[in-house]
Biotite code that builds the C-alpha atoms (Angstrom):
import biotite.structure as struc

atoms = struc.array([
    struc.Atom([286.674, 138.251, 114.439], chain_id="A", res_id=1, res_name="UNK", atom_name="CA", element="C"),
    struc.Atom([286.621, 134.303, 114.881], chain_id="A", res_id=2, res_name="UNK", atom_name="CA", element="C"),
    struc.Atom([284.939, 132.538, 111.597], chain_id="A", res_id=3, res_name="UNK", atom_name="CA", element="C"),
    struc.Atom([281.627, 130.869, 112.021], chain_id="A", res_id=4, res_name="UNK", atom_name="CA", element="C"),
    struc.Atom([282.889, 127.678, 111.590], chain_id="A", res_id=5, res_name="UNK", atom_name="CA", element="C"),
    struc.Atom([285.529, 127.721, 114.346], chain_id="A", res_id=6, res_name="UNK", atom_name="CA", element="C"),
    struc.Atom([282.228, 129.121, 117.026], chain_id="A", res_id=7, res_name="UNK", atom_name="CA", element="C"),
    struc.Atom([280.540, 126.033, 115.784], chain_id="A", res_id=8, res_name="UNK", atom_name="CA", element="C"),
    struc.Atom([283.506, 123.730, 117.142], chain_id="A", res_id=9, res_name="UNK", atom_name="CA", element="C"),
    struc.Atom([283.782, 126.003, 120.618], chain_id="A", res_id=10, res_name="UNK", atom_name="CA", element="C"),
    struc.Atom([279.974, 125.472, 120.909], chain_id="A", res_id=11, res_name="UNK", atom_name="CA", element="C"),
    struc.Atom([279.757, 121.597, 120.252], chain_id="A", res_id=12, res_name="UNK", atom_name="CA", element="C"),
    struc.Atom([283.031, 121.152, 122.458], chain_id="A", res_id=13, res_name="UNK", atom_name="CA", element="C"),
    struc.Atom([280.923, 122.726, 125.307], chain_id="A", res_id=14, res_name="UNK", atom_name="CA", element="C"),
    struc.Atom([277.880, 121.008, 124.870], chain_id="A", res_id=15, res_name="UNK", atom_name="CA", element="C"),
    struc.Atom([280.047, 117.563, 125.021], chain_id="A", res_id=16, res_name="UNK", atom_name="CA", element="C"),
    struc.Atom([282.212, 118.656, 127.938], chain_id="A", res_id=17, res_name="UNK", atom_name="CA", element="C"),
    struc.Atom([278.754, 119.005, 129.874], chain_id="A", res_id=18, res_name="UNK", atom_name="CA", element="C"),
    struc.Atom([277.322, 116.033, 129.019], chain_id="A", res_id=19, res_name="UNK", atom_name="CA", element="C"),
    struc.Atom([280.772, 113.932, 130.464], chain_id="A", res_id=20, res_name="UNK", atom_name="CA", element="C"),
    struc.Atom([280.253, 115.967, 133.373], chain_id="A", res_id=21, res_name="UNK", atom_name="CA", element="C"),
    struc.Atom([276.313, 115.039, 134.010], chain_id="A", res_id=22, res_name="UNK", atom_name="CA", element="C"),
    struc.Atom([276.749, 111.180, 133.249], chain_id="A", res_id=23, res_name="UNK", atom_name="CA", element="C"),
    struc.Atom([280.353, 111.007, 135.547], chain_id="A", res_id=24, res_name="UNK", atom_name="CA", element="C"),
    struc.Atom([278.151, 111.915, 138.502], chain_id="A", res_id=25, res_name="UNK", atom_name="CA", element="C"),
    struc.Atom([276.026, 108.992, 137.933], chain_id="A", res_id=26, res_name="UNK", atom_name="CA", element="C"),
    struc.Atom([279.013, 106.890, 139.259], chain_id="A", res_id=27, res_name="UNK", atom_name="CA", element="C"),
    struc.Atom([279.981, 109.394, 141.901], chain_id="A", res_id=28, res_name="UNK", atom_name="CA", element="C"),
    struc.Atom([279.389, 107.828, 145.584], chain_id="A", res_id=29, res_name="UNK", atom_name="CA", element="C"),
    struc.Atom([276.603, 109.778, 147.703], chain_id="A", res_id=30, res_name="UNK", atom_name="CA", element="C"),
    struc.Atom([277.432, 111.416, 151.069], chain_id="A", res_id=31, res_name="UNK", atom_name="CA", element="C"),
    struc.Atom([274.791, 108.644, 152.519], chain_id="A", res_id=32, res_name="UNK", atom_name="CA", element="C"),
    struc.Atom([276.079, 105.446, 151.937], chain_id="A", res_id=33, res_name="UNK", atom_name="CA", element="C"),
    struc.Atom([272.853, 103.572, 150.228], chain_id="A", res_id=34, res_name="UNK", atom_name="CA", element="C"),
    struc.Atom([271.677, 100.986, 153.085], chain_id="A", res_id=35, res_name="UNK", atom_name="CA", element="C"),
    struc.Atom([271.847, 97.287, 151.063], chain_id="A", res_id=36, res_name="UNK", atom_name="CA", element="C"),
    struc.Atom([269.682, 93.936, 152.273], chain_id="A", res_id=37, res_name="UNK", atom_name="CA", element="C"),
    struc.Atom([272.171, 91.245, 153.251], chain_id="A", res_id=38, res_name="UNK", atom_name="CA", element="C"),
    struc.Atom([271.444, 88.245, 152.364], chain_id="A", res_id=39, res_name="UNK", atom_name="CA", element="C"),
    struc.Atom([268.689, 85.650, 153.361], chain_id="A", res_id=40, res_name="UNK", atom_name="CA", element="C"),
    struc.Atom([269.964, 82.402, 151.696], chain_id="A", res_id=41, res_name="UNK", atom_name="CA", element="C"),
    struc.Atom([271.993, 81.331, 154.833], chain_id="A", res_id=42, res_name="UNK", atom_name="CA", element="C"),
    struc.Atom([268.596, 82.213, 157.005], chain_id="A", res_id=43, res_name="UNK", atom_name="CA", element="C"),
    struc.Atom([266.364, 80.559, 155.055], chain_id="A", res_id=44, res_name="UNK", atom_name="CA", element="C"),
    struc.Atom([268.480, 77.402, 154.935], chain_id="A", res_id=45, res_name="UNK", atom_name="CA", element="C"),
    struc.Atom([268.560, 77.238, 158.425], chain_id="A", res_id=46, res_name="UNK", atom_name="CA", element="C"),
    struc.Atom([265.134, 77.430, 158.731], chain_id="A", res_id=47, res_name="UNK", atom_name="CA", element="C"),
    struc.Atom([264.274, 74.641, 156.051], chain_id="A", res_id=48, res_name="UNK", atom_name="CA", element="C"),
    struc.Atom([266.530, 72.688, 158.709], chain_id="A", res_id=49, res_name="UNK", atom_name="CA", element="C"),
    struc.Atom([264.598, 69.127, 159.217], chain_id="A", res_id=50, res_name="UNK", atom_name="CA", element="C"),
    struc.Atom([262.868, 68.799, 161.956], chain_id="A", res_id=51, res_name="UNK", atom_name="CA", element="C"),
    struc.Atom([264.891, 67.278, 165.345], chain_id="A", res_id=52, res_name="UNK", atom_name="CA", element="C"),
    struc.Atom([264.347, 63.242, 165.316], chain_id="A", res_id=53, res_name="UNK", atom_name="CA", element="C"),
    struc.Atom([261.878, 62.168, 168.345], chain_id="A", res_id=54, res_name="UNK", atom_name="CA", element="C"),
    struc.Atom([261.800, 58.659, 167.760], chain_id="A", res_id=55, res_name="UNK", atom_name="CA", element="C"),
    struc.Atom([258.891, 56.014, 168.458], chain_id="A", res_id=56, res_name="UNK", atom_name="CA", element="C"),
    struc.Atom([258.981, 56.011, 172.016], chain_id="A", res_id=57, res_name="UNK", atom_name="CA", element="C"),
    struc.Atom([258.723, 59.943, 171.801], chain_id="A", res_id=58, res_name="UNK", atom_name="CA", element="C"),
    struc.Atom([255.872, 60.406, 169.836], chain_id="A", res_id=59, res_name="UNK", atom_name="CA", element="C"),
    struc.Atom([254.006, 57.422, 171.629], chain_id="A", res_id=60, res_name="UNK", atom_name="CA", element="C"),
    struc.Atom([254.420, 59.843, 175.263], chain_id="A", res_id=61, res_name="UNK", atom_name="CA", element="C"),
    struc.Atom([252.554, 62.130, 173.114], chain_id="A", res_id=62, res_name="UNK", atom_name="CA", element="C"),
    struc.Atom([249.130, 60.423, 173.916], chain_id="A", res_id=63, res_name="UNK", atom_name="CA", element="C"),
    struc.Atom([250.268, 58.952, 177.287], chain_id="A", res_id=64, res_name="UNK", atom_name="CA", element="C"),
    struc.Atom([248.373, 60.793, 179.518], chain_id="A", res_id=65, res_name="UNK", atom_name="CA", element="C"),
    struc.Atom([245.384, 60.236, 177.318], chain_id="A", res_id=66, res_name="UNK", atom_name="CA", element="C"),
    struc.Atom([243.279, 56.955, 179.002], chain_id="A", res_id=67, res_name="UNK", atom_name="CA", element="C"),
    struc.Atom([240.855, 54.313, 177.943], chain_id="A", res_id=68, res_name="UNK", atom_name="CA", element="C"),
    struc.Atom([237.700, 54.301, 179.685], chain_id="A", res_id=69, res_name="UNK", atom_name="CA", element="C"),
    struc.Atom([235.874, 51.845, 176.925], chain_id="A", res_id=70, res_name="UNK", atom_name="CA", element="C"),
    struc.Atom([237.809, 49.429, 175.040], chain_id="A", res_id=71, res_name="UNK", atom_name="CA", element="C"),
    struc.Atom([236.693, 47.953, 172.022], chain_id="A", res_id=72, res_name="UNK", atom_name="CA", element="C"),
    struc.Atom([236.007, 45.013, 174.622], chain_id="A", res_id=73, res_name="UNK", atom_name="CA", element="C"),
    struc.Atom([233.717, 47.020, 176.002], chain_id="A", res_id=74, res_name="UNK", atom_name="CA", element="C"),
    struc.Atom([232.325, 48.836, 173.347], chain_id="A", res_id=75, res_name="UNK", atom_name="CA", element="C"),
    struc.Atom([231.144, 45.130, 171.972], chain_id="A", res_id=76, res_name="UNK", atom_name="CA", element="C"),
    struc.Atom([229.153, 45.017, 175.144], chain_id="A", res_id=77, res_name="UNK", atom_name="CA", element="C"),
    struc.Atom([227.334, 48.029, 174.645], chain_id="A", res_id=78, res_name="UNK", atom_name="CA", element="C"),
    struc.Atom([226.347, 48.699, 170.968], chain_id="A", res_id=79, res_name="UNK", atom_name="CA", element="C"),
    struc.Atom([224.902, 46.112, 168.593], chain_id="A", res_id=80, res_name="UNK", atom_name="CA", element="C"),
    struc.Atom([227.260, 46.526, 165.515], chain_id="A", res_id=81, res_name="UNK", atom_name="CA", element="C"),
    struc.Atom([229.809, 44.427, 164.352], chain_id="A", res_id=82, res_name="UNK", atom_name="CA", element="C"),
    struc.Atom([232.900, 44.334, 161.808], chain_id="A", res_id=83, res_name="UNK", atom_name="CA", element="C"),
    struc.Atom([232.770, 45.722, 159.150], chain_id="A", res_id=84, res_name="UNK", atom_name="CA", element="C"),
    struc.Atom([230.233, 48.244, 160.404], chain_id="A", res_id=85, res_name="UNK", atom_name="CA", element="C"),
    struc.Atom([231.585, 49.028, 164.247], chain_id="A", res_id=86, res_name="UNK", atom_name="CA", element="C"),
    struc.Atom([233.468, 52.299, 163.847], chain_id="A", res_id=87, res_name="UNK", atom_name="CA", element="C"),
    struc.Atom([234.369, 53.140, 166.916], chain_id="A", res_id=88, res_name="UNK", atom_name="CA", element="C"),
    struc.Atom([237.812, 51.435, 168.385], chain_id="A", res_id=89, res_name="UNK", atom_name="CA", element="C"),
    struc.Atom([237.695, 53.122, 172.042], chain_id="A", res_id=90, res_name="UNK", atom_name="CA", element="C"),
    struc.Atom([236.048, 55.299, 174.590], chain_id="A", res_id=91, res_name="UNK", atom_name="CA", element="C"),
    struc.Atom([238.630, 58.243, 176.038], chain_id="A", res_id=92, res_name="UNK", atom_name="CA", element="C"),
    struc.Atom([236.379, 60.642, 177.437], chain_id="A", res_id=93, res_name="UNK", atom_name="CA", element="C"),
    struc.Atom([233.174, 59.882, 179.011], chain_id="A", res_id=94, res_name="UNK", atom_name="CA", element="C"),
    struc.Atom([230.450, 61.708, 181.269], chain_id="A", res_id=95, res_name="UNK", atom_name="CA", element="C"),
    struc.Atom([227.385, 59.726, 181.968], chain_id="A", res_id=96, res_name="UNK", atom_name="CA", element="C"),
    struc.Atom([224.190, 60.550, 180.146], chain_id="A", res_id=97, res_name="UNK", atom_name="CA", element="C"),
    struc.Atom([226.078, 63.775, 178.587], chain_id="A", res_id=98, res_name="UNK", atom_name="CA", element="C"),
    struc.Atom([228.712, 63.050, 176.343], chain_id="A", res_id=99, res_name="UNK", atom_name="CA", element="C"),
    struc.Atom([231.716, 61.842, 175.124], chain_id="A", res_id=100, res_name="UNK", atom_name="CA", element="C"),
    struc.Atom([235.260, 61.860, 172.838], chain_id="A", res_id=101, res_name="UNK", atom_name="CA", element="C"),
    struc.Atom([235.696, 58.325, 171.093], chain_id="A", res_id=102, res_name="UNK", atom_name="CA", element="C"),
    struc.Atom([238.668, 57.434, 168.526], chain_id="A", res_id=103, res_name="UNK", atom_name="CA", element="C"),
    struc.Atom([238.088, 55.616, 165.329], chain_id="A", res_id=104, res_name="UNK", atom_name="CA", element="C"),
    struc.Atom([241.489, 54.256, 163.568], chain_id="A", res_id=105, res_name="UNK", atom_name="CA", element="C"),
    struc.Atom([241.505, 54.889, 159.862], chain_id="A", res_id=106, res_name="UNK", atom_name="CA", element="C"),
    struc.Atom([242.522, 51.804, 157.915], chain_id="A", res_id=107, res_name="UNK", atom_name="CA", element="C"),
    struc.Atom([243.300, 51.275, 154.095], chain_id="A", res_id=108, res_name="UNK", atom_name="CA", element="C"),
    struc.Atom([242.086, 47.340, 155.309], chain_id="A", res_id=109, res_name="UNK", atom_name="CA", element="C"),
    struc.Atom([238.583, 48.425, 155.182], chain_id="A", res_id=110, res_name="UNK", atom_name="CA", element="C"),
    struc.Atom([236.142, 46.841, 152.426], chain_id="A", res_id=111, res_name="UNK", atom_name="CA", element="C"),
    struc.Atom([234.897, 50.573, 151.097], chain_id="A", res_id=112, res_name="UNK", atom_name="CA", element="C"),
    struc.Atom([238.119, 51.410, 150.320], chain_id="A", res_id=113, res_name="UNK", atom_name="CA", element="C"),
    struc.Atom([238.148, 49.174, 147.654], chain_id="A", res_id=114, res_name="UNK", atom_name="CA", element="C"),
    struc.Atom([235.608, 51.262, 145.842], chain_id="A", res_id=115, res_name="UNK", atom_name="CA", element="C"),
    struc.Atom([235.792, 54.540, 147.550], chain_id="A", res_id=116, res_name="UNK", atom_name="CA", element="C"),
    struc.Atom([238.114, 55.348, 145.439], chain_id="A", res_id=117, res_name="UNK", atom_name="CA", element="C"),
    struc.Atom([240.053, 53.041, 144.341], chain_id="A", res_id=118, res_name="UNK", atom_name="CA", element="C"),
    struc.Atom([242.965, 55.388, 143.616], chain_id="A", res_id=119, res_name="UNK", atom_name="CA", element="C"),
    struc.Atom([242.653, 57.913, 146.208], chain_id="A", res_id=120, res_name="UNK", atom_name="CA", element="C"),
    struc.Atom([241.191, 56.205, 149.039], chain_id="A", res_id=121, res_name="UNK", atom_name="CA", element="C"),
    struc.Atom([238.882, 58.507, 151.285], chain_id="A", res_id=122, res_name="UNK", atom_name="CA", element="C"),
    struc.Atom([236.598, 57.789, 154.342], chain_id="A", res_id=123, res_name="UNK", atom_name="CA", element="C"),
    struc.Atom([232.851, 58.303, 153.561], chain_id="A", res_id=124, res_name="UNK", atom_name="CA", element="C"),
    struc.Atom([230.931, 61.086, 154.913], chain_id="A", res_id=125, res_name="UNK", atom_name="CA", element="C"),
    struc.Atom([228.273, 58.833, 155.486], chain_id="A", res_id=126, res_name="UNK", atom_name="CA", element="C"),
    struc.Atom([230.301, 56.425, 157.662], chain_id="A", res_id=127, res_name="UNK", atom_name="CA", element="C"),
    struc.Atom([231.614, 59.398, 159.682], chain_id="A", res_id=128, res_name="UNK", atom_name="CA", element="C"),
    struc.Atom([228.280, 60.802, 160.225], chain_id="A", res_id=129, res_name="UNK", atom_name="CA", element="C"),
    struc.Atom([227.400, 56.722, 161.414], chain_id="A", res_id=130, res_name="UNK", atom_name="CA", element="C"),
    struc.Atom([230.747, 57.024, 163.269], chain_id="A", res_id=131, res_name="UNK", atom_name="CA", element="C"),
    struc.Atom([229.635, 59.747, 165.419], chain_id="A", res_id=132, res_name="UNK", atom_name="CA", element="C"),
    struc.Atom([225.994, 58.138, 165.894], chain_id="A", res_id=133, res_name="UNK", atom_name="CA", element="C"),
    struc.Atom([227.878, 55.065, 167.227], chain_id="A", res_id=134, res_name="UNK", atom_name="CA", element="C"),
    struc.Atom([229.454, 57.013, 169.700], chain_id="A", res_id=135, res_name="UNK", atom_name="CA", element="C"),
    struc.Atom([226.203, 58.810, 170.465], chain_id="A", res_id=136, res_name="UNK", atom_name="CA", element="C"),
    struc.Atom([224.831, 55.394, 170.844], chain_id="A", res_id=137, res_name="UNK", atom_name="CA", element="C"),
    struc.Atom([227.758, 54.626, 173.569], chain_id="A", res_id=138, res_name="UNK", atom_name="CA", element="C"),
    struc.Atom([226.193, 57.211, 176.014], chain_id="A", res_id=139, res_name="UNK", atom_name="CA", element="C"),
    struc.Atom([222.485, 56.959, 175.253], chain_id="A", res_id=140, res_name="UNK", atom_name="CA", element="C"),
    struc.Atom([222.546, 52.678, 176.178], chain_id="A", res_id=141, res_name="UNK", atom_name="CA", element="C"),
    struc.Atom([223.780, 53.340, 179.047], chain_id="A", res_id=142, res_name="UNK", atom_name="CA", element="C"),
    struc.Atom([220.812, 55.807, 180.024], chain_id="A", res_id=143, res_name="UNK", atom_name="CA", element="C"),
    struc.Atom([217.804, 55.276, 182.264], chain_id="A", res_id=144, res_name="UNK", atom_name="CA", element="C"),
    struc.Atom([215.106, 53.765, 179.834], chain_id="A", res_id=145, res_name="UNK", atom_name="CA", element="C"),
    struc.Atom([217.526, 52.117, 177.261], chain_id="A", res_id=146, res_name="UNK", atom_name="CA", element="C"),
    struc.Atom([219.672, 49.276, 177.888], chain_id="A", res_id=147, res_name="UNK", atom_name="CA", element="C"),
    struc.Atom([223.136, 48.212, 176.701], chain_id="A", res_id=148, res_name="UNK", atom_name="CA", element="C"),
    struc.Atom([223.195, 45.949, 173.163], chain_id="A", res_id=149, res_name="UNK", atom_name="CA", element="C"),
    struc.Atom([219.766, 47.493, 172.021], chain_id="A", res_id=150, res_name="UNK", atom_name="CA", element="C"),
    struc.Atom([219.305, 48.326, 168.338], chain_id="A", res_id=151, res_name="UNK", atom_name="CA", element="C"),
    struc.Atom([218.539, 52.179, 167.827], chain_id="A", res_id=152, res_name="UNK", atom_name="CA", element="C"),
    struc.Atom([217.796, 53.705, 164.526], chain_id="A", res_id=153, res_name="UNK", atom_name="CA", element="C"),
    struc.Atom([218.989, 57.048, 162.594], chain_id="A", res_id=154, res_name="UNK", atom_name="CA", element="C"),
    struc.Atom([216.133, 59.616, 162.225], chain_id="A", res_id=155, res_name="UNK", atom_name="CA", element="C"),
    struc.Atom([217.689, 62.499, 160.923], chain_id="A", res_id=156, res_name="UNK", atom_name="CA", element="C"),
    struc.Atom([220.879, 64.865, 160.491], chain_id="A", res_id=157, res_name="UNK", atom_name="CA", element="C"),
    struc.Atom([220.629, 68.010, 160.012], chain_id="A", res_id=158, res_name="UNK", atom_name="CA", element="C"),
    struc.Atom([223.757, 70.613, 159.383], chain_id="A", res_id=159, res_name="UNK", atom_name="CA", element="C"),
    struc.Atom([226.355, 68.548, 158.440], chain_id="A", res_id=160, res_name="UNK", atom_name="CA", element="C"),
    struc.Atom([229.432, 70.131, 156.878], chain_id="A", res_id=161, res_name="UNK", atom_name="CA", element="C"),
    struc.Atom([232.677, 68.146, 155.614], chain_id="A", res_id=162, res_name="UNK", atom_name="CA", element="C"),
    struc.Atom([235.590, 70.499, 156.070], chain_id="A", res_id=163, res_name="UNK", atom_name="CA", element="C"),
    struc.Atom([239.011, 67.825, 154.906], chain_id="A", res_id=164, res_name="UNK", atom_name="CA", element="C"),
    struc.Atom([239.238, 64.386, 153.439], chain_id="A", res_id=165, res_name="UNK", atom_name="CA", element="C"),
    struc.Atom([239.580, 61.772, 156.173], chain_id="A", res_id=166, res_name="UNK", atom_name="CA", element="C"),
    struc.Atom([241.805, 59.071, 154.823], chain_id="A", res_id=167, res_name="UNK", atom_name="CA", element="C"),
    struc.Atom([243.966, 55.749, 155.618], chain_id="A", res_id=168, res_name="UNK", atom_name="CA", element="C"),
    struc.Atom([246.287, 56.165, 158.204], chain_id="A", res_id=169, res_name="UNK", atom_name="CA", element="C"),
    struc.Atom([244.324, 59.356, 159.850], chain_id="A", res_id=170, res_name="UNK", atom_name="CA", element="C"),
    struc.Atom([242.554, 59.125, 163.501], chain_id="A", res_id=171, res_name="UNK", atom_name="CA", element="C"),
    struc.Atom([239.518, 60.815, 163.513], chain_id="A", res_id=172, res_name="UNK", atom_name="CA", element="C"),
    struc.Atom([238.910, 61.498, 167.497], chain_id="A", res_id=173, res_name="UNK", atom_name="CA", element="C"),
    struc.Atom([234.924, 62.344, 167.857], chain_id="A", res_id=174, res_name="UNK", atom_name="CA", element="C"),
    struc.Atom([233.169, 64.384, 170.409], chain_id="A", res_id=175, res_name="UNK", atom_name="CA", element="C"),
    struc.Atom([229.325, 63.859, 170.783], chain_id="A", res_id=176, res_name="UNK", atom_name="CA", element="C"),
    struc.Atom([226.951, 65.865, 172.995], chain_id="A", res_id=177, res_name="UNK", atom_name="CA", element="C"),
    struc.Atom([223.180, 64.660, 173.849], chain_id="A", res_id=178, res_name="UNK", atom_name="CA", element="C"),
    struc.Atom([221.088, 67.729, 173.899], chain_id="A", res_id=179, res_name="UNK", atom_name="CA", element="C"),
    struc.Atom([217.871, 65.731, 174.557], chain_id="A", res_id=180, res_name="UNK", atom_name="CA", element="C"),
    struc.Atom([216.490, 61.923, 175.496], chain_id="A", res_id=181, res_name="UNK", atom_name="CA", element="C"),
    struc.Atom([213.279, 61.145, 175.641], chain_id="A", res_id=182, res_name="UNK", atom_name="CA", element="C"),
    struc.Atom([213.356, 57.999, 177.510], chain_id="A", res_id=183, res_name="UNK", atom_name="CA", element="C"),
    struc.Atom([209.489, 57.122, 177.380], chain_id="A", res_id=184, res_name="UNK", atom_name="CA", element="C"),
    struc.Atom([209.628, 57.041, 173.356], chain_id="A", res_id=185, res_name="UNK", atom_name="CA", element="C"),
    struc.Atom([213.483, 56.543, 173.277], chain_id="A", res_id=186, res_name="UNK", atom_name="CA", element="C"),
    struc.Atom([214.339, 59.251, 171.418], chain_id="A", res_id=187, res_name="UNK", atom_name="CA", element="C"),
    struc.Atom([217.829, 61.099, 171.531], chain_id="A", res_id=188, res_name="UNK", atom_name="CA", element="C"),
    struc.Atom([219.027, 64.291, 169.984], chain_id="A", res_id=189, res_name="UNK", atom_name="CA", element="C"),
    struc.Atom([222.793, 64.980, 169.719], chain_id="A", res_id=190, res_name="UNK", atom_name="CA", element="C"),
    struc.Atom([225.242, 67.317, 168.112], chain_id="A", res_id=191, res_name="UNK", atom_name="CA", element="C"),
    struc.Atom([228.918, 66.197, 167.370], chain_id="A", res_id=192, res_name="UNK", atom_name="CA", element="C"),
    struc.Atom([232.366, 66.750, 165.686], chain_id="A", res_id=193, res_name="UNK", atom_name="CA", element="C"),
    struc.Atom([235.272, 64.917, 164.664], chain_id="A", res_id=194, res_name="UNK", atom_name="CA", element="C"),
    struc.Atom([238.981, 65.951, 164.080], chain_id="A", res_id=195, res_name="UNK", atom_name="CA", element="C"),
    struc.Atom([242.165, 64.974, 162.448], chain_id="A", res_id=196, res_name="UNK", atom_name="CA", element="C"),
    struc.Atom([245.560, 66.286, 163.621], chain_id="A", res_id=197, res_name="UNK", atom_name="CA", element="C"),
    struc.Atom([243.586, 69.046, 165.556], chain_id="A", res_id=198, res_name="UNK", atom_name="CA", element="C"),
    struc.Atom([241.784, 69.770, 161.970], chain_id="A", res_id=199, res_name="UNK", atom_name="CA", element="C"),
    struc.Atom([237.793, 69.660, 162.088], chain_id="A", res_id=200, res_name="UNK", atom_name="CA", element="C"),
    struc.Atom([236.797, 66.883, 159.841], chain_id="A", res_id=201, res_name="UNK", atom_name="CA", element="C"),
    struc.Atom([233.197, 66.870, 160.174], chain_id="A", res_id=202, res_name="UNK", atom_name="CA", element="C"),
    struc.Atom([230.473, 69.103, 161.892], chain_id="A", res_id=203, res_name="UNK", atom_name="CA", element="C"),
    struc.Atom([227.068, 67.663, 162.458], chain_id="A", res_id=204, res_name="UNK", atom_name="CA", element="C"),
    struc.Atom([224.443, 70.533, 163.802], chain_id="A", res_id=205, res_name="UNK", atom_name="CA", element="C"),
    struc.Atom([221.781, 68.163, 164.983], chain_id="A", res_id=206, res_name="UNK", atom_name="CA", element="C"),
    struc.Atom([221.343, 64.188, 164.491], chain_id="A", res_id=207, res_name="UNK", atom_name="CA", element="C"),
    struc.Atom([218.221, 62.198, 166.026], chain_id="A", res_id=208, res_name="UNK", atom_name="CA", element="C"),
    struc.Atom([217.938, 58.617, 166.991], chain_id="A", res_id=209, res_name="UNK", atom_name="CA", element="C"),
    struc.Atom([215.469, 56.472, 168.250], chain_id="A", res_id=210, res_name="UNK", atom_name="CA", element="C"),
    struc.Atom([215.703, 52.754, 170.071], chain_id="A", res_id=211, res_name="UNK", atom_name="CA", element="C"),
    struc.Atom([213.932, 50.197, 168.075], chain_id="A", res_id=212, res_name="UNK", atom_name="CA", element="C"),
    struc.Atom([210.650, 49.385, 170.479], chain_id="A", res_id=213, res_name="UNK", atom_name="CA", element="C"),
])
């Protein structure tokens, strides 16, 4: 009969031998090869490629099929305002008595910039509220019972909303709708909208003018 001590040793030999055998399947390799993600650094550098050069007679064609139909010529002829106050450069779309899309150039040269802020330059929403009223004013002079170079006032604006920053350098390209002229008391009501980059800039629900008499 085999002492105690030496079933100990048989016993603690086994339970080691078992344990070698459980952990050396760890490292076995599985009858499904394990699917690994290649990977993405060569695709993403590709991607993060810079953009193909277009040059400045390429992104000039951009806008070539888009025409003047007021200058700031002609603009001069029809509303009353002058530097530093006349805020809109040109006239690109234009139905008579309805509406129309008008561009205003954003320049760091202007004198509220100095103040506005002086270290992060932005447009005022007041001036692009007056912007749009300008180009409001561009359709309703040139309606029966006004008369080009006549002084109209603003009487109200109601739902505006200022969705980005317009700042030096942008284009803000407005679009202005007359909703209503009154042309015994010379009163106009208008909606309009500007953009930047195809962004909207500014949203004006209602604004109401009226000629001075």
């Amino acid at each position: 009969k085999p002492p105690k001590k030496l079933k100990k040793m048989v016993k603690l030999s086994l339970l080691i031998a078992a344990s070698v055998c459980a952990a050396s399947t760890a490292f076995t390799v599985p009858s499904t090869p394990v699917v690994r993600s290649t990977t993405r650094l060569f695709e993403s550098e590709e991607a993060e490629d810079v953009a193909e050069y277009v040059g400045a007679a390429g992104i000039s064609g951009l806008t070539s099929e888009v025409k003047t139909v007021f200058s700031s010529e002609d603009i001069a002829k029809i509303l009353p305002h002058r530097y530093p106050f006349l805020l809109v450069d040109k006239v690109v779309e234009y139905e008579a008595g309805k509406r129309a899309v008008g561009i205003k150039s954003v320049t760091l040269n202007e004198p509220h910039f100095t103040g506005h802020f002086p270290d992060r330059p932005i447009m005022p929403g007041v001036l692009q509220v007056e912007a749009l009223a300008q180009l409001a004013g561009i359709v309703c002079l040139q309606m029966e019972g006004a008369e080009p170079g006549a002084v109209f006032f603003f009487a109200g604006a109601d739902g505006v909303k200022w969705k980005k920053p317009v700042i030096p350098g942008d284009t803000l390209v407005m679009e202005v709708e007359i909703n209503k002229w009154n042309k015994k008391f010379g009163i106009a009501k208008a909606t309009g909208r500007a953009y930047v980059d195809g962004q909207m800039a500014v949203e004006l629900k209602e604004m109401t003018f009226a000629l001075a008499r």
